[in-house]
C-alpha positions as CSV (number, residue, x, y, z in Angstrom):
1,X,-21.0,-32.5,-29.6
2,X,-19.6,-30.7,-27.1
3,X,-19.8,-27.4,-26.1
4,X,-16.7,-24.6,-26.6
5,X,-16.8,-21.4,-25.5
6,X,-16.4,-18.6,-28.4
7,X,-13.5,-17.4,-26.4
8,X,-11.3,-20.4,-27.2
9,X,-11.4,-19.6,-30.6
10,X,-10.1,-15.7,-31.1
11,X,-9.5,-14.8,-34.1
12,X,-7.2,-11.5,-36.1
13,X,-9.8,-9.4,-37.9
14,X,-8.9,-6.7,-39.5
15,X,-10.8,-3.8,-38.6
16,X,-12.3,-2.8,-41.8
17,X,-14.1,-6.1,-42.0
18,X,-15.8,-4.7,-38.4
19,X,-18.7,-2.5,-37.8
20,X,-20.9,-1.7,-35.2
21,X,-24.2,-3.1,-34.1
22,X,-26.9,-0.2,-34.9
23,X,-28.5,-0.9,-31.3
24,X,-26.1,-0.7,-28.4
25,X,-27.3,1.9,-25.7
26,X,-24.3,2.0,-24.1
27,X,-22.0,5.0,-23.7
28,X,-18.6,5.6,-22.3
29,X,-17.8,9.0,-20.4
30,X,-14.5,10.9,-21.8
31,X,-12.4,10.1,-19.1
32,X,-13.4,6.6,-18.7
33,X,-12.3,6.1,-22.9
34,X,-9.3,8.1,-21.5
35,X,-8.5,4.9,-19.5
36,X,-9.8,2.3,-21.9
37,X,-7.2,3.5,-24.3
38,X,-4.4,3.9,-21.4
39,X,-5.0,0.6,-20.9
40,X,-5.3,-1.1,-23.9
41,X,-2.1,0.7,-24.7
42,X,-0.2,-0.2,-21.7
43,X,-1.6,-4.1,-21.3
44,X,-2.7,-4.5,-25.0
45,X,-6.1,-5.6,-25.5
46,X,-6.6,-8.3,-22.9
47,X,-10.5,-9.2,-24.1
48,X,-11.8,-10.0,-27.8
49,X,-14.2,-7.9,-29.1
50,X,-17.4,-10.0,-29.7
51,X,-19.0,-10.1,-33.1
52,X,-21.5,-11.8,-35.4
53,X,-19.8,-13.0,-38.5
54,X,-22.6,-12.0,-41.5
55,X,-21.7,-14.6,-44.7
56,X,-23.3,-12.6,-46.5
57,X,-21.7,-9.3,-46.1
58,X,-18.3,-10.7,-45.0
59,X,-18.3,-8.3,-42.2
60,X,-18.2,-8.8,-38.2
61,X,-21.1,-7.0,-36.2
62,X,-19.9,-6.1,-32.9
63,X,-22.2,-7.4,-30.1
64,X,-19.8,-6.7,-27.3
65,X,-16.6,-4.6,-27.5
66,X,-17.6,-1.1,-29.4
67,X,-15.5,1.1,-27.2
68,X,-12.2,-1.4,-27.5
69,X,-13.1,-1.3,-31.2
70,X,-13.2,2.6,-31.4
71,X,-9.8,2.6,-29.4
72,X,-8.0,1.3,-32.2
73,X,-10.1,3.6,-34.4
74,X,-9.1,6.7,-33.3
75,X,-5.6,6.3,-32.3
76,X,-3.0,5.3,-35.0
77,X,-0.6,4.2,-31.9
78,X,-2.9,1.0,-31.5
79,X,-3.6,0.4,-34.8
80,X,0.0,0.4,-35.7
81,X,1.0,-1.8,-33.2
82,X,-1.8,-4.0,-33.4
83,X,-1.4,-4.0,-37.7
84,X,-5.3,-3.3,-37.8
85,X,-6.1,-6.4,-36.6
86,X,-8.8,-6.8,-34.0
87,X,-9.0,-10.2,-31.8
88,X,-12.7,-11.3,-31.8
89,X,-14.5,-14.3,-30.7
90,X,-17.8,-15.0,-32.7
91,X,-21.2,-16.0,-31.6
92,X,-23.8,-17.2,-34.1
93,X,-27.0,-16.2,-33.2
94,X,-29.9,-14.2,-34.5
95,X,-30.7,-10.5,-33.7
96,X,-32.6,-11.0,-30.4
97,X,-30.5,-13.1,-29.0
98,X,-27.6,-10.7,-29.9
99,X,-29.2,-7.6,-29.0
100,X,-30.0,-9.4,-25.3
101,X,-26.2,-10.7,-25.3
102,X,-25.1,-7.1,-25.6
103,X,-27.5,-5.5,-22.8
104,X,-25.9,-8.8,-20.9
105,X,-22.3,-8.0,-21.6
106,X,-23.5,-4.3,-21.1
107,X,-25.0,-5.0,-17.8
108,X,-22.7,-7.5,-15.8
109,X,-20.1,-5.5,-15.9
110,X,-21.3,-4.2,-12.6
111,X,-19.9,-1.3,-10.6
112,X,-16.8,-1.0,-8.5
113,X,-17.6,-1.4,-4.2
114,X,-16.9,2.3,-2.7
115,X,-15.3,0.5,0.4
116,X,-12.9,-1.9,-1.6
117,X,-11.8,0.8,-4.1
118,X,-10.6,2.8,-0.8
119,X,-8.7,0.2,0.2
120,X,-6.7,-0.6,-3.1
121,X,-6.3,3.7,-3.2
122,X,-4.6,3.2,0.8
123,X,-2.8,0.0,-0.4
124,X,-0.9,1.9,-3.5
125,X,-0.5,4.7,-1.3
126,X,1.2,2.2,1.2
127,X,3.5,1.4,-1.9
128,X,4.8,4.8,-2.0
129,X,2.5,5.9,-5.1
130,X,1.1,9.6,-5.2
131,X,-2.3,10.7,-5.7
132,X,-1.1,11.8,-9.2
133,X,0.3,8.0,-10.1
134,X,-3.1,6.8,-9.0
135,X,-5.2,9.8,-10.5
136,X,-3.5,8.4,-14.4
137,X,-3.4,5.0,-13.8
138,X,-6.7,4.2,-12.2
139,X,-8.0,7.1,-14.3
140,X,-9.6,9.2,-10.9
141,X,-9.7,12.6,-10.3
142,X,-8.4,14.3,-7.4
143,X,-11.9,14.2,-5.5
144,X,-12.4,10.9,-6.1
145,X,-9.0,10.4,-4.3
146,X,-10.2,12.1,-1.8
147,X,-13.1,10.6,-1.2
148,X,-12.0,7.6,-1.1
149,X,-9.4,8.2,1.5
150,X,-11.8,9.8,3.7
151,X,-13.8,6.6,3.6
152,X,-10.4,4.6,4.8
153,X,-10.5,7.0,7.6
154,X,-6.2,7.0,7.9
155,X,-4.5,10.1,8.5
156,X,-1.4,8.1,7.2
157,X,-3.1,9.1,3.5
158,X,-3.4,12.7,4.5
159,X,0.0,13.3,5.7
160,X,1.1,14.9,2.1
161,X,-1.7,17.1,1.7
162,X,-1.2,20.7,2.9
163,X,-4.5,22.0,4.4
164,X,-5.0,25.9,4.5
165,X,-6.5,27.7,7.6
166,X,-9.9,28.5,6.8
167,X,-10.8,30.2,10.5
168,X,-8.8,31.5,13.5
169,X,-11.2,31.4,17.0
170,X,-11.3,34.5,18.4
171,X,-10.2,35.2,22.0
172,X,-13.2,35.6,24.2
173,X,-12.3,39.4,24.7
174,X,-12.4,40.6,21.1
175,X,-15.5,38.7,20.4
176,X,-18.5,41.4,19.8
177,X,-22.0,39.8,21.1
178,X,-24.2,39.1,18.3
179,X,-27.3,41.2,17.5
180,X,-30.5,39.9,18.1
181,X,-32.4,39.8,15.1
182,X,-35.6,41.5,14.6
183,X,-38.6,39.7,14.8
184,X,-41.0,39.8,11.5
């Protein structure tokens, strides 16, 4: 027989028939569930949320996919539009080879590439979008902004910020010699 991917066959659950694995290590900052909701409610959810179907119970056990899964939990926006259903692919497999599946899933995700981030934050800024547009939709703050513009090195993405004076020279005249310090 051949093989098919668990991804070809997604499947409407509703969420009470969910639950979550009791072993998952991962965690999800505030501003980054901020985001995962923004964008589940904006692009709807775009992955399944991967489960182990147990017979016995008739309940899904989430391997993969908690934080999508809580999305819909606490806001009645996505539940309502989704009908409380939850797309999920299965996998059948025991509990070790589930609890290393989710350190995988956990794990590739991998990070974002400080140099290519910058250019994507020039590149929207080239589109006409303000720090603000890119602070909500790419769920930054306004240091990370910054940051990452300094990195592009442009003053093209500095020409909207309005920089205080934080020192005037003095003129050679009014400057006082310093003091020499004691020695101990």
């Amino acid at each position: 027989m051949e093989y098919k991917s668990p991804v070809y066959n997604v499947i409407a659950v509703p969420i009470e028939k969910v639950q979550p694995n009791t072993y998952n290590p991962n965690t999800v900052a505030p501003p980054e569930m901020k985001l995962l909701y923004e964008s589940i409610r904006i692009d709807g959810y775009t992955m399944p949320i991967v489960c182990y179907y147990s017979k016995a119970e008739d309940i899904y056990i989430i391997v993969d996919g908690f934080h999508r899964y809580r999305v819909m939990l606490e806001h009645q926006d996505i539940y309502e539009r989704e009908k409380g259903l939850l797309p999920v692919s299965v996998i059948d497999k025991p509990i070790d080879q589930r609890m290393a599946s989710t350190i995988r899933h956990n794990r590739a995700r991998g990070s974002h590439d400080v140099d290519l981030m910058s250019n994507i934050v020039k590149e929207l800024h080239d589109f006409g979008r303000s720090d603000a547009w890119i602070s909500k939709h790419l769920g930054m703050d306004k240091d990370e902004i910054l940051r990452l513009k300094q990195i592009t090195g442009l003053s093209a993405l500095f020409k909207d910020v309005k920089f205080g004076q934080a020192w005037q020279p003095a003129d050679d005249e009014e400057t006082e010699p310093l003091e020499d310090f004691p020695e101990e």
